[in-house]
DRENKEVO-203816 format. One line per 8 residues: number of its first residue (from 0); their letters; for each residue x, y, z of C-alpha. Coordinates in nm, 2 decimals, m for minus. Layout:
N
NUM> A> X:Y:Z  ...
END
This chain:
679
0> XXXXXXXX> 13.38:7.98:8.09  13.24:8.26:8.29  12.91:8.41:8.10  12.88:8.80:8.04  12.58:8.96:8.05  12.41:9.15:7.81  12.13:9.41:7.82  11.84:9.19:7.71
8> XXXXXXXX> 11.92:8.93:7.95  11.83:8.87:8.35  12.00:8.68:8.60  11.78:8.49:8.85  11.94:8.20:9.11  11.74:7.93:9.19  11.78:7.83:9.55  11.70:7.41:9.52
16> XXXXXXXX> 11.58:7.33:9.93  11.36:7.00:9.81  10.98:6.96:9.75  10.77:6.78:9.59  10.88:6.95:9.26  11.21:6.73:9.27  11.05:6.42:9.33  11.00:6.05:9.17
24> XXXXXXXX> 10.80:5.81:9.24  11.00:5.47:9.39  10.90:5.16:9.59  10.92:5.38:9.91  10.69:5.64:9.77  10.76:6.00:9.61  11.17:6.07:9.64  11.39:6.33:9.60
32> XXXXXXXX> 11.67:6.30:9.29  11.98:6.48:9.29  12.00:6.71:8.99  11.66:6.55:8.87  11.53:6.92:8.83  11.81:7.05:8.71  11.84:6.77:8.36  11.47:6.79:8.34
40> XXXXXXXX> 11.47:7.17:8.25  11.82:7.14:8.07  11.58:6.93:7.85  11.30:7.09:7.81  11.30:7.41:7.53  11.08:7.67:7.75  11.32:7.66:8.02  11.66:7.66:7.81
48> XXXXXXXX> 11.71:7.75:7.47  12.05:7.86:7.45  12.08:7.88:7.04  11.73:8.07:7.02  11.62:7.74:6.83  11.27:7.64:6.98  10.92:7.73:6.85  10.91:7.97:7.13
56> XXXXXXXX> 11.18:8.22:6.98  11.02:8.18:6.67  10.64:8.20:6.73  10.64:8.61:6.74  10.50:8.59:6.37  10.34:8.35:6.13  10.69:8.38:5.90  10.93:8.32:6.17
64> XXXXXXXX> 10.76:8.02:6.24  10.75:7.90:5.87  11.12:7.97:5.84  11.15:7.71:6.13  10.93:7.46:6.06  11.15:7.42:5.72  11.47:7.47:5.91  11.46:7.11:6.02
72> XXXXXXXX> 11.54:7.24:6.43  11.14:7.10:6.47  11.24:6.74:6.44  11.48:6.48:6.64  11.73:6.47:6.36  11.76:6.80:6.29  11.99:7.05:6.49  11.83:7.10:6.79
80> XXXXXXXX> 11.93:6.81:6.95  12.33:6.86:6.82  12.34:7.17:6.90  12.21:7.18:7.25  12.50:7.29:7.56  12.62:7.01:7.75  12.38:6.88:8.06  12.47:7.10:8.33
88> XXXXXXXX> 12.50:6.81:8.63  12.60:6.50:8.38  12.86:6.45:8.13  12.59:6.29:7.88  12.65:6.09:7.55  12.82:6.35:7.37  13.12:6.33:7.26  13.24:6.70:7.15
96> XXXXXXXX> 13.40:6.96:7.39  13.16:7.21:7.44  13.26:7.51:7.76  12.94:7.50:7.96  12.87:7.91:8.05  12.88:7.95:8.39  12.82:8.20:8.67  13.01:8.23:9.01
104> XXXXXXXX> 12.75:8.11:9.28  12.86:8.11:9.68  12.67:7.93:9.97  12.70:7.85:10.30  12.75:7.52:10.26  12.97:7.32:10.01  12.85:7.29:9.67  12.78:7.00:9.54
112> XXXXXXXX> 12.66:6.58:9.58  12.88:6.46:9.88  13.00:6.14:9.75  12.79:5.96:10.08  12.52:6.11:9.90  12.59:5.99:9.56  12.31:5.74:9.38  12.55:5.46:9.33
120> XXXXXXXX> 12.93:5.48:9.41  13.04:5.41:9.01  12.72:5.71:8.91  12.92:6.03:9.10  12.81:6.25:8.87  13.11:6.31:8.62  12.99:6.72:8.61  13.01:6.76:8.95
128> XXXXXXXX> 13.12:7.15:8.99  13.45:7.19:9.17  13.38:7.39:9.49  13.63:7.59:9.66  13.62:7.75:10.02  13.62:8.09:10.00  13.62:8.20:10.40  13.49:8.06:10.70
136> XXXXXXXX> 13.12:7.90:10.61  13.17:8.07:10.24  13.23:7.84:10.00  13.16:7.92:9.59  13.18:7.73:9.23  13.08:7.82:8.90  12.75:7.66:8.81  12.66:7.63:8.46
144> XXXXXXXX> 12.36:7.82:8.33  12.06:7.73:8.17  11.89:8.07:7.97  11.48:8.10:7.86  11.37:8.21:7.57  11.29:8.57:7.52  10.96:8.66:7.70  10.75:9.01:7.75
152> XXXXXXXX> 10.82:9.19:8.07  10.69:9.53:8.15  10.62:9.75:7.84  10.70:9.56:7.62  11.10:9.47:7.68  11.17:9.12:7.53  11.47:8.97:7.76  11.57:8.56:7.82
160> XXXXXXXX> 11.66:8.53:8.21  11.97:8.32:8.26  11.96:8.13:8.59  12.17:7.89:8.81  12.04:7.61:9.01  12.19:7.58:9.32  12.06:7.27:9.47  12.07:7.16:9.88
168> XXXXXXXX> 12.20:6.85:9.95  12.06:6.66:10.06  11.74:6.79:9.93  11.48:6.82:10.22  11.13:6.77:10.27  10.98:7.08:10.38  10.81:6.86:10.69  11.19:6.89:10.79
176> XXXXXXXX> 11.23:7.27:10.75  11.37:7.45:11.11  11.50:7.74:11.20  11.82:7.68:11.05  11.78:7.58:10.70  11.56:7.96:10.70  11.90:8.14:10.81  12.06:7.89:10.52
184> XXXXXXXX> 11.81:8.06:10.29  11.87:8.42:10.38  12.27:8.36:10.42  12.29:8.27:10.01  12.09:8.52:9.91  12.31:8.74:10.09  12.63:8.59:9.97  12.52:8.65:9.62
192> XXXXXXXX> 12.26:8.92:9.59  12.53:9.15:9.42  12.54:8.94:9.11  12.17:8.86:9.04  11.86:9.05:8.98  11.61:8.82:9.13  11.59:8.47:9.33  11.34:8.19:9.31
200> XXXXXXXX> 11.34:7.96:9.60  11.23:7.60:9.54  11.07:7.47:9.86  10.79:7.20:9.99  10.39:7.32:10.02  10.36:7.19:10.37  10.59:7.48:10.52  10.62:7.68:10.24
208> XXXXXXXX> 10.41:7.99:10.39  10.65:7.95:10.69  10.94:8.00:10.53  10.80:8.30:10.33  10.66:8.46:10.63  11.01:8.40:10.83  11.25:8.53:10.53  10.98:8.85:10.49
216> XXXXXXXX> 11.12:8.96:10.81  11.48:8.80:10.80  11.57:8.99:10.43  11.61:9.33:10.59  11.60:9.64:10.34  11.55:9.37:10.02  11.59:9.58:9.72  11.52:9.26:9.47
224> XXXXXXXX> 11.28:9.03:9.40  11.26:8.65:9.60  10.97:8.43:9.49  10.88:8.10:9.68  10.75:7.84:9.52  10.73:7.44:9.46  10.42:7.20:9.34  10.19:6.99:9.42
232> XXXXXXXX> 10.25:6.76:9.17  10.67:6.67:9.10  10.77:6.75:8.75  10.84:6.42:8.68  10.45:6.36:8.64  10.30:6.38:8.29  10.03:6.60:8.45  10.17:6.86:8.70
240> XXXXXXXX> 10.17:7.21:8.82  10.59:7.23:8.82  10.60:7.38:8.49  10.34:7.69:8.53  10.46:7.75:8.87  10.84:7.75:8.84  10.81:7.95:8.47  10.60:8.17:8.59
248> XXXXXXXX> 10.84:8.24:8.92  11.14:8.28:8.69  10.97:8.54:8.50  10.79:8.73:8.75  11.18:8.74:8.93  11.35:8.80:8.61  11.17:9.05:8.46  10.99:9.31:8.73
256> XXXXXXXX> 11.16:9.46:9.04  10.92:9.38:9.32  11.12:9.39:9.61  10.94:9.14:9.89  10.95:8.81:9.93  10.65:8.63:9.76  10.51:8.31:9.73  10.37:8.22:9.36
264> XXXXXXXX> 10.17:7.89:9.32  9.87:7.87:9.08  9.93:8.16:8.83  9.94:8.41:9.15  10.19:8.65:9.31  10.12:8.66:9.68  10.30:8.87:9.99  10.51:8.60:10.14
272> XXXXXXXX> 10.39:8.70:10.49  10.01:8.70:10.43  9.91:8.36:10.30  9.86:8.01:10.39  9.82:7.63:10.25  9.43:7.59:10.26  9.45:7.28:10.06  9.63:6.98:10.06
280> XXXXXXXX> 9.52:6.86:9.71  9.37:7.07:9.55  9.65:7.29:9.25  9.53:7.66:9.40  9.68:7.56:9.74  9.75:7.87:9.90  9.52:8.19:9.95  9.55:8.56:10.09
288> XXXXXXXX> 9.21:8.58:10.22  9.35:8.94:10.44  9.50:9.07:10.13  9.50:9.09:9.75  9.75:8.92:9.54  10.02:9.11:9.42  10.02:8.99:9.07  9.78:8.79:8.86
296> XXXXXXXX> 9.91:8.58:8.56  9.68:8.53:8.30  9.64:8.62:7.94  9.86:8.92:8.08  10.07:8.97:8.38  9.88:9.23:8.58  10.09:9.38:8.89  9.92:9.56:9.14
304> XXXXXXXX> 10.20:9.81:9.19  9.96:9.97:9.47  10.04:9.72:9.64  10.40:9.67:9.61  10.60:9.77:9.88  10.88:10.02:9.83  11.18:10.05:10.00  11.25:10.37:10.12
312> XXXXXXXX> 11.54:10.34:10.41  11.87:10.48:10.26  12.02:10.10:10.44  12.19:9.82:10.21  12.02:9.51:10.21  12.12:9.23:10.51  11.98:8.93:10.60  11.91:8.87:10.98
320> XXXXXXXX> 12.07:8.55:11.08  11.90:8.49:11.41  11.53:8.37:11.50  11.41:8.29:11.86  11.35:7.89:11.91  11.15:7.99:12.21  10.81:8.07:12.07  10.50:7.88:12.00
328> XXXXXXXX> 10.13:7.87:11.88  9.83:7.75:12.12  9.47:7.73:11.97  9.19:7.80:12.22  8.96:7.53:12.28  8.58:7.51:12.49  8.69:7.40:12.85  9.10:7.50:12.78
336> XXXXXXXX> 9.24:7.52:13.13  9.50:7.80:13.33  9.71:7.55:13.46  9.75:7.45:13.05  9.80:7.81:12.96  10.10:7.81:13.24  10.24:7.48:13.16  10.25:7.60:12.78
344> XXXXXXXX> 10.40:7.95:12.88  10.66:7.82:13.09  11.03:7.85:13.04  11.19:7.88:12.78  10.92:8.00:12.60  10.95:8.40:12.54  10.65:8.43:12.30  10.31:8.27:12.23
352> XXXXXXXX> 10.08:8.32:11.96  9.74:8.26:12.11  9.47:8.13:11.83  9.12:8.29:11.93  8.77:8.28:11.90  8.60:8.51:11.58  8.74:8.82:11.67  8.96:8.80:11.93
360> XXXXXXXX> 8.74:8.66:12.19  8.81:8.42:12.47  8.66:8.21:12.73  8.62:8.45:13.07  8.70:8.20:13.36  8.89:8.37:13.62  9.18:8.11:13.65  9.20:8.14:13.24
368> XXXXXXXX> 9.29:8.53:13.25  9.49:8.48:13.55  9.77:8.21:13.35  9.74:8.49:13.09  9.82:8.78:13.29  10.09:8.62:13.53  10.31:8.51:13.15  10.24:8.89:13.04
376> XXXXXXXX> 10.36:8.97:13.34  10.65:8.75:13.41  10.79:8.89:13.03  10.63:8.64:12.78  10.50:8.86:12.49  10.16:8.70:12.37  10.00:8.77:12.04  9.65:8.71:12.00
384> XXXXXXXX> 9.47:8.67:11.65  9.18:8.47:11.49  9.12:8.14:11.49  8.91:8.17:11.10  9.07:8.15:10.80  8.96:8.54:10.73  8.92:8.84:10.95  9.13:9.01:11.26
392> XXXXXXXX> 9.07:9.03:11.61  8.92:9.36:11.77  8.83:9.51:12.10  8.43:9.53:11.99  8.33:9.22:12.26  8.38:9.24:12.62  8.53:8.91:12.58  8.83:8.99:12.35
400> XXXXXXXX> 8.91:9.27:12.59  8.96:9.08:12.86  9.25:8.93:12.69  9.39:9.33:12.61  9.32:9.39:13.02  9.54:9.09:13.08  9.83:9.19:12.84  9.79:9.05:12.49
408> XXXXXXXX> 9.89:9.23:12.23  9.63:9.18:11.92  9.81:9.08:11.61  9.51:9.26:11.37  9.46:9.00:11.03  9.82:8.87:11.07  9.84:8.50:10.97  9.95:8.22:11.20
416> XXXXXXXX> 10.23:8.17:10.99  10.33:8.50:11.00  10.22:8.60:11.37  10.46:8.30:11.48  10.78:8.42:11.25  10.75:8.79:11.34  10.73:8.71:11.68  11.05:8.51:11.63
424> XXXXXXXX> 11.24:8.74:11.46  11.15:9.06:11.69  11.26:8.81:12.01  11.56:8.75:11.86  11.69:9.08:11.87  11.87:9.19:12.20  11.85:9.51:12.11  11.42:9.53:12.18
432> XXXXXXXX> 11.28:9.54:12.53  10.98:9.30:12.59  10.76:9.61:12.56  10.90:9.73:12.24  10.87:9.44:12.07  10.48:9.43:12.21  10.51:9.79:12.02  10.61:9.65:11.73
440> XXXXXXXX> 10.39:9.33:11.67  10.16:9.60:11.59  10.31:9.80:11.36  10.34:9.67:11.03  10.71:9.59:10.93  10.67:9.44:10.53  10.37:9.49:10.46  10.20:9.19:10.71
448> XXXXXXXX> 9.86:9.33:10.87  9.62:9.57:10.77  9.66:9.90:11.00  9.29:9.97:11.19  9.10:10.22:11.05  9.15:10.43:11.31  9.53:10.44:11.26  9.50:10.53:10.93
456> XXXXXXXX> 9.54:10.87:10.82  9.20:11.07:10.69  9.36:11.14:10.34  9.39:10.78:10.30  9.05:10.69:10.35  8.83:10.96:10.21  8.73:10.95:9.81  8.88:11.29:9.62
464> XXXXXXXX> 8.58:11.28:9.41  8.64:11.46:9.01  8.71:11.84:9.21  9.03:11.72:9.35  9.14:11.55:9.01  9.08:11.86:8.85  9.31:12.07:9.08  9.58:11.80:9.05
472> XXXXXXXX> 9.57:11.84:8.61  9.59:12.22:8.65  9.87:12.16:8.91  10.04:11.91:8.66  10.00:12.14:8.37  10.11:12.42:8.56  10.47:12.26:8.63  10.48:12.11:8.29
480> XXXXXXXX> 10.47:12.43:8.15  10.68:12.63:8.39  10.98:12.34:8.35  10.92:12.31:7.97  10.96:12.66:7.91  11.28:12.87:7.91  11.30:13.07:8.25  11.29:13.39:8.05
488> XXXXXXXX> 10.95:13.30:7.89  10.61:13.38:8.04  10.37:13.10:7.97  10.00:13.17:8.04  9.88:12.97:8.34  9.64:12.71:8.22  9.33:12.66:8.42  9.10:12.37:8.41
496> XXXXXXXX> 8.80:12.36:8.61  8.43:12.16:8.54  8.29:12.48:8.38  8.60:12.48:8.15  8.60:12.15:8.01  8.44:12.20:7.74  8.53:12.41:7.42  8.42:12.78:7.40
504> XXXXXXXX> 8.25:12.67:7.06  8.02:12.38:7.21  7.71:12.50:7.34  7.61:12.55:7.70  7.23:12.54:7.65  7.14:12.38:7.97  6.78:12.29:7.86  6.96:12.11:7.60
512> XXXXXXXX> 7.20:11.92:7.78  6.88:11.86:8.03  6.72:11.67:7.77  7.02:11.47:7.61  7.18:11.36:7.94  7.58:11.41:7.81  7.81:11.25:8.07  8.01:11.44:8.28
520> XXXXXXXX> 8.42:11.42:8.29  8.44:11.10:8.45  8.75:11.09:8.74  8.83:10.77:8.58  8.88:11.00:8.26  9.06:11.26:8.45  9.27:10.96:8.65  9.39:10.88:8.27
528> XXXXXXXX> 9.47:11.22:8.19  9.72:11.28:8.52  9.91:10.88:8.45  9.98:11.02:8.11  10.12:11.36:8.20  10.30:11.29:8.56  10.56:11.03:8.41  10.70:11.31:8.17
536> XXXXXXXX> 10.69:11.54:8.46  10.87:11.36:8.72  11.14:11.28:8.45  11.17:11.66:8.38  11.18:11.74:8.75  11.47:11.48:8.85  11.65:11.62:8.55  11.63:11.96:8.65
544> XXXXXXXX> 11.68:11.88:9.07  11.35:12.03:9.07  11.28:11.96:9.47  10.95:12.15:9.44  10.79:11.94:9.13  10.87:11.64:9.24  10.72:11.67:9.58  10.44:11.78:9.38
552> XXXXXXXX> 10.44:11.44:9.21  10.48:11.23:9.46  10.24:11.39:9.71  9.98:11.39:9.42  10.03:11.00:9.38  10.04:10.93:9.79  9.71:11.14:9.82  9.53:10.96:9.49
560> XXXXXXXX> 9.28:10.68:9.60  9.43:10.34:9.46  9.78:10.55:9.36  9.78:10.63:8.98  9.81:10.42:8.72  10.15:10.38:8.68  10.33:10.09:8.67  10.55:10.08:8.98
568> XXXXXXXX> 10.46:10.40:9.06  10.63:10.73:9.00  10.91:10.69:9.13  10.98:10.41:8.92  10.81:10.50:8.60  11.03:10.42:8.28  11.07:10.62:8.00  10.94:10.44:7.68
576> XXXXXXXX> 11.25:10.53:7.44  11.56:10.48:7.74  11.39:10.24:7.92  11.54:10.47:8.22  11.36:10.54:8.55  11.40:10.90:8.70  11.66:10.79:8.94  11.87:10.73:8.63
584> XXXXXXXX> 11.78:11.07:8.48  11.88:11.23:8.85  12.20:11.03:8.85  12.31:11.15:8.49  12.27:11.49:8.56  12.41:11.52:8.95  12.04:11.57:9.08  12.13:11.48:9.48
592> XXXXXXXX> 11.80:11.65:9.58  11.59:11.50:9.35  11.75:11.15:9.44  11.69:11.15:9.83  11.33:11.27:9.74  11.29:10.97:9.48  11.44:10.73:9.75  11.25:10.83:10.01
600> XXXXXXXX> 10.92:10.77:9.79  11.07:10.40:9.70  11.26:10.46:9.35  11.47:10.10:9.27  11.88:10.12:9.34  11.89:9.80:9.13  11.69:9.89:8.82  11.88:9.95:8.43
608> XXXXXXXX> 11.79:10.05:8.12  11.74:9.94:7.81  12.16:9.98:7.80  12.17:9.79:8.10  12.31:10.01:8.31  12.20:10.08:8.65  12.19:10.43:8.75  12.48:10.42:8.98
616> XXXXXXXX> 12.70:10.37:8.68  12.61:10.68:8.56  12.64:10.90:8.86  13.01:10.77:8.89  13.04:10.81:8.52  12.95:11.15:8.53  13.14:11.24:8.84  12.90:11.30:9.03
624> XXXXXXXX> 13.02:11.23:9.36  12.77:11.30:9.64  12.53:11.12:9.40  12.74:10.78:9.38  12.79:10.83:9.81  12.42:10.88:9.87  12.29:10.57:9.64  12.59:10.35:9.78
632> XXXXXXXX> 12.48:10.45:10.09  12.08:10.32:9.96  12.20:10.00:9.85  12.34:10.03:9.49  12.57:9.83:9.29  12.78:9.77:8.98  12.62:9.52:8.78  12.46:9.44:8.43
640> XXXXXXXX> 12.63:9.56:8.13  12.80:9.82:8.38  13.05:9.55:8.46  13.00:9.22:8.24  12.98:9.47:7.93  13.34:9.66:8.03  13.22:10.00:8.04  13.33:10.04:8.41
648> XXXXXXXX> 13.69:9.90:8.34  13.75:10.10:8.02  13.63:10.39:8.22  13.85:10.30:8.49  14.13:10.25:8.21  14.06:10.62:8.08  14.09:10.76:8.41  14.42:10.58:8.52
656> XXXXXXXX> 14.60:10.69:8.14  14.42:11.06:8.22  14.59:11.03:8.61  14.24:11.18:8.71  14.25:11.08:9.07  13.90:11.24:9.11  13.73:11.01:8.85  13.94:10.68:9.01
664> XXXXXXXX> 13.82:10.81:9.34  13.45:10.79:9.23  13.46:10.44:9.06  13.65:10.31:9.35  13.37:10.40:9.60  13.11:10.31:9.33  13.24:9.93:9.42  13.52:9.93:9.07
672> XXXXXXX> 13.80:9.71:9.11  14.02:9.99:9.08  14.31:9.81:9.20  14.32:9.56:8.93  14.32:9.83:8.68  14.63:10.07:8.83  14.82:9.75:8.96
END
């Protein structure tokens, strides 16, 4: 039985590749199981509760929890054991009918445990799904679902994230990761990005930063969240780090819009392309030492939405389903010969990644620089960063610009990891020259080296001090009032400067204040004040197709040190009543400017409501045509309630009994199966 969705649910898929995560321990040491994972968290309440049954959906107050501790669902022979949904991979010891809910799920592979594969040849597991090819290299199958309880995403919003496992097979070490098994990876997400909101990929520590790095770069225009993760410890061990890092994936992916690919291990959110493994036992195995973490789980989950990257092209999300084999890594060694350097560089390799000293520094022999600058010159592109664990290569020694003199391009704070896969993925497009592709190891593509200082722009990197804040909350209240107000009324203009912040009746005595040191308006306090008022303001402007307030906005946020504080940013700011972003509000009311400016400045295609509705549904439910073009054109979809709820059939319906060939037109180029309707 195919599941719909509802509003206060999430769909994540989790992509099974192997790791340690799905192992048991045997006579030949740790081993993969098929569909070990999968029974393990069929059986365990905080990762499926699909009757709402556990202590977890009933620990929100002291009386819910009374009411089921005296239910009887707390103990082995109460309910919670009869009532549970079939095992989703075995037929189990049950002996009612029970239809498993389940979600269409397409891969590149066949679904499934080949029966070669099989434990024992009288175990094929009886709940095998039945896979059908689809197309060439598509094949699909409805997997059953498991479903969390509720949890607390951003402001507050309670949802349970139901997710699919779709599990590799055979299940691979991450030691045995290549080139293919990354394209694997991006294909299914791509085969079934329309009908999820987030994927969690289960993969092996050893490689893990590898394939994050590779699928940063692969996942072009990536409007939804992809979290890597595994363990270092298999969830089959009493004592592990499965459980926190897999939950903690699933509800960073199901609950927040953070459109990269990230690795989380050890209650933290990294950017995919700028960490490694620094440890092989210890449970915090990977580290960002060039970058901060993108989100912090603790008592709270703290997002650094400053740091988020927003996408901004007006392109539908691909994946890239190439990578160049011919590229490698050399580390620099004392005493490191030329005629290794040109044995290393020769054919096939296109590409090298050349591990230096501190900074960017290398040994000076002549016969050394001379291997380097005949590769550079016979078309081998060679990226140069640092050998330590933290910091980026520069020009400052006369050693490290020997290397620029002889052609290498400096990578900056880019990690091996991702120095290697970037250089992969730019190689493996025909479409770049050698010397564009030096152009663009450079530049950063998703977010994966720190631009130089002096490549950064002045306004970036100079403090706005309390003045500026100032002018931005008179410019603020300015526009609040002017949109506010009827376009007949005359508002006063409201003026706040540091000589006006205080109220006519307090006294200015400046002996006084002298003596009694009062603090000044802090630009922390006046950093509060503009979060609290630019939300409203940017949901007034996209409303109104206000070009001119809206630029306002997002200028103000682009030019404030550290962004404001607002979750996501402005242009992805939700209304606490709707739960709607301002591309919703633009979408309801036919606001084309205001949408391009709030795509442009990274506003979510993917996001819904507290409905569940995205905000393309509304643009085609309103009938506003150039509107439903330009977010198709961004990346937008159907999905949530908009189609598993059937407010885009029955709207469909209406228009068909109505003959309203305008309206059909709209749905049909919003992605409705219009056909199936007027048939």
């Amino acid at each position: 039985m195919d599941v719909s969705q509802s509003s206060d649910e999430s769909r994540v898929l989790i992509i099974n590749t192997g790791g340690t995560i799905n192992m048991i321990f045997s006579q030949q040491g740790y081993v993969p199981e098929p569909y070990f994972l999968t029974e393990t968290l069929h059986s365990q309440h905080r990762f499926h509760d699909p009757l709402e049954e556990s202590l977890f959906s009933h620990s929100a107050s002291l009386e819910g929890y009374r009411r089921w501790s005296s239910s009887g669902k707390n103990t082995p022979t109460g309910t919670t054991f009869g009532s549970r949904e079939p095992s989703p991979s075995r037929g189990g010891a049950r002996s009612y009918s029970y239809q498993t809910l389940t979600l269409p799920v397409r891969s590149s592979r066949p679904i499934g445990v080949p029966e070669n594969l099989a434990p024992d040849a009288e175990k094929v597991l009886p709940r095998q799904p039945i896979c059908k090819k689809v197309s060439e290299d598509v094949y699909e199958a409805q997997l059953p679902t498991l479903v969390t309880p509720r949890s607390t995403g951003p402001g507050g919003s309670s949802k349970r994230i139901r997710y699919s496992v779709l599990e590799w097979h055979p299940m691979l070490d991450s030691s045995n990761i290549e080139i293919q098994d990354w394209i694997r990876i991006a294909t299914d997400i791509e085969l079934n990005y329309s009908n999820f909101d987030g994927f969690v990929i289960l993969h092996g520590t050893d490689t893990m930063s590898y394939t994050s790095s590779a699928l940063s770069f692969m996942l072009q225009d990536l409007g939804k969240t992809v979290v890597v993760t595994g363990a270092q410890i298999p969830m089959s061990q009493l004592r592990n780090d499965a459980v926190d890092n897999l939950l903690g994936a699933l509800v960073i992916a199901g609950h927040y819009i953070i459109p990269e690919c990230c690795l989380f291990f050890n209650h933290t959110l990294f950017r995919g392309n700028r960490c490694s493994k620094m440890s092989a036992y210890d449970l915090n195995a990977f580290s960002s030492p060039n970058f901060p973490p993108l989100v912090n789980v603790g008592i709270d989950i703290v997002v650094s939405w400053q740091h988020v990257i927003r996408q901004t092209s007006l392109r539908r999300f691909q994946s890239h389903k190439q990578m160049s084999p011919n590229v490698a890594t050399l580390r620099l060694f004392p005493g490191i010969t030329g005629a290794t350097i040109r044995a290393f560089v020769a054919p096939p390799t296109r590409g090298v990644v050349l591990e230096t000293f501190g900074a960017g520094n290398a040994p000076q022999r002549a016969d050394l620089t001379a291997a380097l600058k005949e590769a550079c010159d016979n078309g081998v592109v060679i990226v140069a960063i640092t050998q330590c664990a933290k910091g980026s290569v520069s020009d400052a020694y006369e050693t490290g610009r020997s290397l620029l003199q002889a052609g290498v391009v400096p990578g900056g704070d880019m990690t091996p990891e991702c120095a290697l896969t970037k250089l992969s993925y730019l190689l493996s497009k025909p479409e770049l020259s050698t010397e564009q592709v030096r152009a663009l190891i450079g530049t950063p593509l998703r977010g994966e080296l720190t631009l130089p200082e002096s490549k950064v722009p002045p306004a970036l990197s100079q403090h706005p001090g309390l003045g500026p804040s100032l002018d931005n909350i008179q410019g603020v209240l300015a526009q609040v009032v002017r949109l506010a107000s009827s376009p007949a009324s005359r508002a006063p203009r409201i003026v706040v400067s540091q000589s006006q912040a205080q109220s006519p009746s307090v006294s200015t005595d400046t002996a006084a204040d002298e003596a009694t040191a009062p603090w000044s308006w802090t630009a922390a306090e006046a950093a509060s004040t503009e979060s609290a008022l630019f939300p409203f303001l940017v949901h007034l402007a996209a409303g109104r197709d206000d070009a001119e307030a809206l630029a306002f906005c997002l200028e103000a946020e682009a030019e404030a040190e550290g962004g404001l504080a607002v979750g996501g940013g402005l242009a992805n700011c939700l209304d606490g009543a709707s739960g709607r972003a301002p591309l919703h509000v633009a979408a309801l009311h036919g606001a084309v400017k205001g949408a391009e400016l709030l795509l442009a400045a990274g506003a979510l295609v993917h996001v819904r409501d507290t409905l569940g509705h995205t905000p393309l549904y509304y643009a085609a439910r309103q009938g506003h045509e150039a509107l439903v073009d330009l977010l198709v054109k961004a990346g937008a979809n159907l999905g949530g309630a908009d189609i598993e709820g059937g407010f885009v059939a029955l709207a469909v319906q209406r228009a068909t009994h109505a003959r309203d060939e305008q309206a059909l037109r709209i749905w049909k180029k919003a992605g409705a199966n219009v056909q199936s309707v007027t048939g």
